[in-house]
N, C-alpha and C positions, 0 to 999 in steps of 0.2 A: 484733832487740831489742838494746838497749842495756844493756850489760853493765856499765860504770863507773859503779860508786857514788859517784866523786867529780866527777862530768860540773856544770855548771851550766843549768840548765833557766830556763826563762823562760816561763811560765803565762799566758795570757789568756785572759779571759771578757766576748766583748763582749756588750753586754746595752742595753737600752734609756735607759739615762742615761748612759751613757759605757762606760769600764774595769773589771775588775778585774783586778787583777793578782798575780804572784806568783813570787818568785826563791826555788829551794832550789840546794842544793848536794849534794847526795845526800838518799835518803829523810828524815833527821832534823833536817836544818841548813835554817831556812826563812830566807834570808837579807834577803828584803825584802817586804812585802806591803803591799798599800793598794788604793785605787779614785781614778778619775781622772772627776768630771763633766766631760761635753762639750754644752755649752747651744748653741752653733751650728754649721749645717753637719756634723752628726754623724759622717757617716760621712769625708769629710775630716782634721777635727779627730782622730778616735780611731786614723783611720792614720797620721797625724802621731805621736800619744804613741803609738803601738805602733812605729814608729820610731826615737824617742827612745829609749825604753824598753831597744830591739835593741843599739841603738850605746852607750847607758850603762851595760848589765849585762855586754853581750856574751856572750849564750849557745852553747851549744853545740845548744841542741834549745829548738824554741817549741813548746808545746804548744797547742792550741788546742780547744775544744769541739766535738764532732762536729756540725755544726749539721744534718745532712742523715740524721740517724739515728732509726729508727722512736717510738724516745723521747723527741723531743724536738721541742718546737713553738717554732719562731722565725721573726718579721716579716720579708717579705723583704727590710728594710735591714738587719736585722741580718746576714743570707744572703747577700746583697752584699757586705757590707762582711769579711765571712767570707772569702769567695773574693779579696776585694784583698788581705788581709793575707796568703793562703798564696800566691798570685802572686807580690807584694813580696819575701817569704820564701825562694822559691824566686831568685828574682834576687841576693838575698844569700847564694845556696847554703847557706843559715839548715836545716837536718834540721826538719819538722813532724811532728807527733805527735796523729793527733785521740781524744782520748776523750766515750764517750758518761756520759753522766745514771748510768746503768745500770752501768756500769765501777765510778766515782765511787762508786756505794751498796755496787755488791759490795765495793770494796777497803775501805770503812772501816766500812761496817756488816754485813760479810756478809749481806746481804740489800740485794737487788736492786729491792724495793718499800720503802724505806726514805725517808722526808724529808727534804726539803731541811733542818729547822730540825733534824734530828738527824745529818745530815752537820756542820752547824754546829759542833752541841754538840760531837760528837766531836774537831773538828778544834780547839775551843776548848782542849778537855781535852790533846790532842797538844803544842801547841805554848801552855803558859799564856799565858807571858809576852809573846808577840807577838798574841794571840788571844784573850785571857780576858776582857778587859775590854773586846774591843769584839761579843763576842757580842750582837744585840739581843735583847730579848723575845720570846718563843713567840709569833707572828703569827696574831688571831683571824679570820675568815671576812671580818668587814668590813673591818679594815684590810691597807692598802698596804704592798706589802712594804717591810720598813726599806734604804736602800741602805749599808747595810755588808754585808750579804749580798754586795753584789758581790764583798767582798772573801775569804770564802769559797768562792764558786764557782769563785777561781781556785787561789785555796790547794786544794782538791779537785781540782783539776784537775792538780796540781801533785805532790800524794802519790799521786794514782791512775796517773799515768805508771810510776812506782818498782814493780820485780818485788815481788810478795807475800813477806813476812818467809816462811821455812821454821817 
């Protein structure tokens, strides 16, 4: 485990419209966050901006979503394209880090059956200023999920790395 609280991390969540992403600098400090659509050639394009992304932040640790963990359902391009980033990764001698769905809910809502729209909320309430106002609406049965979410899953992805406060 990684001990340095001043380390800079670098969070992806690849997902079905592209990126989301997320730069902190220890548990508190989220230094950049957003989502990147990728309308062609998906898995190409989104290793390109996770590329970019490596050589622009320059991190010390990418984190990346457990894609292959019993919680968690993902298309196998998304699963592919999983496995090229931690290859690439590895060729950059880049340190990876994968967390699951389940991590994610236990670090921020202590509860491990917790929602995505309340990982959200939480992580809105964590970081206002970067995150408050792009919260979308509580998500009903029949709509599509909103894609700023992506940008949450990587922000979660991001704080669930960081050891649990004592």
């Amino acid at each position: 485990m990684i001990q340095n609280k001043h380390i800079r991390i670098l969070a992806i969540a690849p997902l079905s419209r592209g990126l989301g992403y997320a730069v902190m600098e220890g548990p508190d400090k989220l230094v950049a966050c957003g989502n990147k659509a990728i309308l062609r050639d998906k898995n190409a394009g989104s290793l390109a901006w996770a590329n970019r992304f490596i050589k622009f932040y320059q991190p010390e640790v990418l984190v990346l979503p457990d894609v292959n963990a019993t919680d968690t359902r993902r298309a196998p391009r998304i699963k592919t394209l999983h496995r090229k980033i931690v290859v690439w990764a590895g060729k950059q001698q880049l340190k990876v880090r994968l967390i699951t769905v389940t991590q994610v809910q236990g670090k921020l809502l202590d509860d491990a059956k917790g929602t995505k729209f309340g990982v959200a909320r939480i992580l809105a309430e964590k970081f206002p200023a970067e995150l408050g106002k792009r919260l979308p609406p509580k998500r009903q049965p029949w709509m599509s999920e909103d894609p700023r979410m992506d940008i949450f899953d990587a922000v979660g992805l991001a704080v669930a790395f960081w050891p649990k406060d004592k």
